[in-house]
C-alpha positions in Angstrom: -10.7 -3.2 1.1 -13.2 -5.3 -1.6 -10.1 -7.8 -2.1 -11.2 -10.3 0.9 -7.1 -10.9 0.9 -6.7 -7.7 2.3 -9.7 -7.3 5.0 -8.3 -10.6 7.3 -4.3 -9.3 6.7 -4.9 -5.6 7.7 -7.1 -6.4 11.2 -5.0 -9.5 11.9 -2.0 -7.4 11.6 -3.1 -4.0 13.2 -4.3 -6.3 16.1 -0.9 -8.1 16.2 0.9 -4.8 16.2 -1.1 -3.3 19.1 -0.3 -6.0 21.0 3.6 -6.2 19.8 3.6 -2.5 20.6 2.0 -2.3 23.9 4.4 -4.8 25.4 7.6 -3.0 23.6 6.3 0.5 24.9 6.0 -1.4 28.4 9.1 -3.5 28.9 12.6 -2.5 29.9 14.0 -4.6 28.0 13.7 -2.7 24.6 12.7 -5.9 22.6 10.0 -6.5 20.3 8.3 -9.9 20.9 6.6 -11.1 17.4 4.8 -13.8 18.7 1.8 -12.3 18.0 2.8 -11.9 14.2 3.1 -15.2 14.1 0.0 -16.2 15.4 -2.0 -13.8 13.1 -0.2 -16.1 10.4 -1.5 -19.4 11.8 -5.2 -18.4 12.1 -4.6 -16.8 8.6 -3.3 -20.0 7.1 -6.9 -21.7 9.2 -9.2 -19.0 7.8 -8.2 -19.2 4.0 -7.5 -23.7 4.2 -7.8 -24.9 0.7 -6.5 -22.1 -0.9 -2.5 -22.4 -0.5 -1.4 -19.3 -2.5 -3.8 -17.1 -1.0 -2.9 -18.1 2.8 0.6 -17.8 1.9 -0.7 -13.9 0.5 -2.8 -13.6 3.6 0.0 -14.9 5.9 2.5 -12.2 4.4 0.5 -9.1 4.1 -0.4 -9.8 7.7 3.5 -9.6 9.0 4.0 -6.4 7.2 0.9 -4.8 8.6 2.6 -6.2 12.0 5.7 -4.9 11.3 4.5 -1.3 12.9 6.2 -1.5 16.2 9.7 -2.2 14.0 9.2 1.4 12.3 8.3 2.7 15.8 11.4 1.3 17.2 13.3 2.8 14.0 11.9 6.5 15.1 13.4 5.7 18.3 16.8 5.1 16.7 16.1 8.1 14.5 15.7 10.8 17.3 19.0 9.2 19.2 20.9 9.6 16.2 20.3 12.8 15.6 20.2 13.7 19.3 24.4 12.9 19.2 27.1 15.2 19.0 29.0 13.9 16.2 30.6 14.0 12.5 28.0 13.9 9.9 29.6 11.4 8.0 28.9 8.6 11.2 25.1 10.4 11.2 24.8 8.8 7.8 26.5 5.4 8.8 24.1 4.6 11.8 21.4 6.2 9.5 22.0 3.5 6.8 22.4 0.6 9.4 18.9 1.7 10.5 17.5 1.5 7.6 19.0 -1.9 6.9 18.1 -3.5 10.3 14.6 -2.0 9.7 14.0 -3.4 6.1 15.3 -7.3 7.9 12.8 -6.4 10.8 9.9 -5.6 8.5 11.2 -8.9 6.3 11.3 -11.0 9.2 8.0 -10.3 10.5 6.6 -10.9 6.7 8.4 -14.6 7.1 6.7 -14.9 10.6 2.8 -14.0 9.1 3.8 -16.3 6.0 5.2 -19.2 8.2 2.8 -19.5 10.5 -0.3 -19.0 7.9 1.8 -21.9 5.9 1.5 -24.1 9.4 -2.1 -23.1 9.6 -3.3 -24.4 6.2 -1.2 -27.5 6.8 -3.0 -28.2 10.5 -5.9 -27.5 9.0 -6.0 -29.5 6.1 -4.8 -32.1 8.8 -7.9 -31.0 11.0 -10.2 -31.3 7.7 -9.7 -35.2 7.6 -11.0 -36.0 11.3 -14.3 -33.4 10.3 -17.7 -35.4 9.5 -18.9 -35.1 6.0 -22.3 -33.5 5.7 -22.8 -35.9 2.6 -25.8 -37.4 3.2 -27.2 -36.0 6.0 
């Protein structure tokens, strides 16, 4: 928690997943809605301007923190899975494909965080040049 690329990443993204989460645990519709991940991103990418490699860092460590809800909707598969009657052998194939479609959900919301913090520092670098210099004030 010293590393100051950690503090902003961990609340943006527990934030981000609260919110992801409370709508997924609400809706019918059994679909997570990561805009949220990607808006952490973009204030990331604001926050840390001038330093590209660290909102890039910042902007990724924030969609895995956001990528919560996916592991909750994994459980979810989980307990159906073994909730079946069926061979073992197509346990351990839905198992697998689980696992798979997890680690592209939690990769996916690690390109959201990084995209959008990559859009941040470039709007406000953009944002930067219509600021008033203090210089001589």
């Amino acid at each position: 928690m010293t590393d100051d690329a950690w503090r902003y990443p961990l609340l943006a993204g527990l934030v981000s997943a609260s919110y992801t989460g409370f709508h997924y645990w609400q809706s019918s519709s059994n679909v997570l809605h990561m805009e949220a991940v990607f808006v952490a991103g973009l204030l990331g990418g604001v926050l840390y301007h001038g330093r590209e490699a660290e909102s890039r860092r910042v902007g990724l460590r924030t969609g895995v923190v956001s990528a919560l809800p996916v592991l909750w909707k994994s459980l979810d598969a989980f307990t159906a899975i073994f909730s079946f009657t069926q061979p073992a052998w197509f346990s351990v194939v839905q198992v697998v494909l689980v696992l798979a479609l997890t680690g592209f959900g939690v990769a996916l919301s690690a390109l959201l965080g990084m995209g959008g913090a990559l859009l941040g520092e470039w709007l406000a670098g953009k944002i930067d040049g219509f600021r008033p210099s203090a210089v001589g004030n």
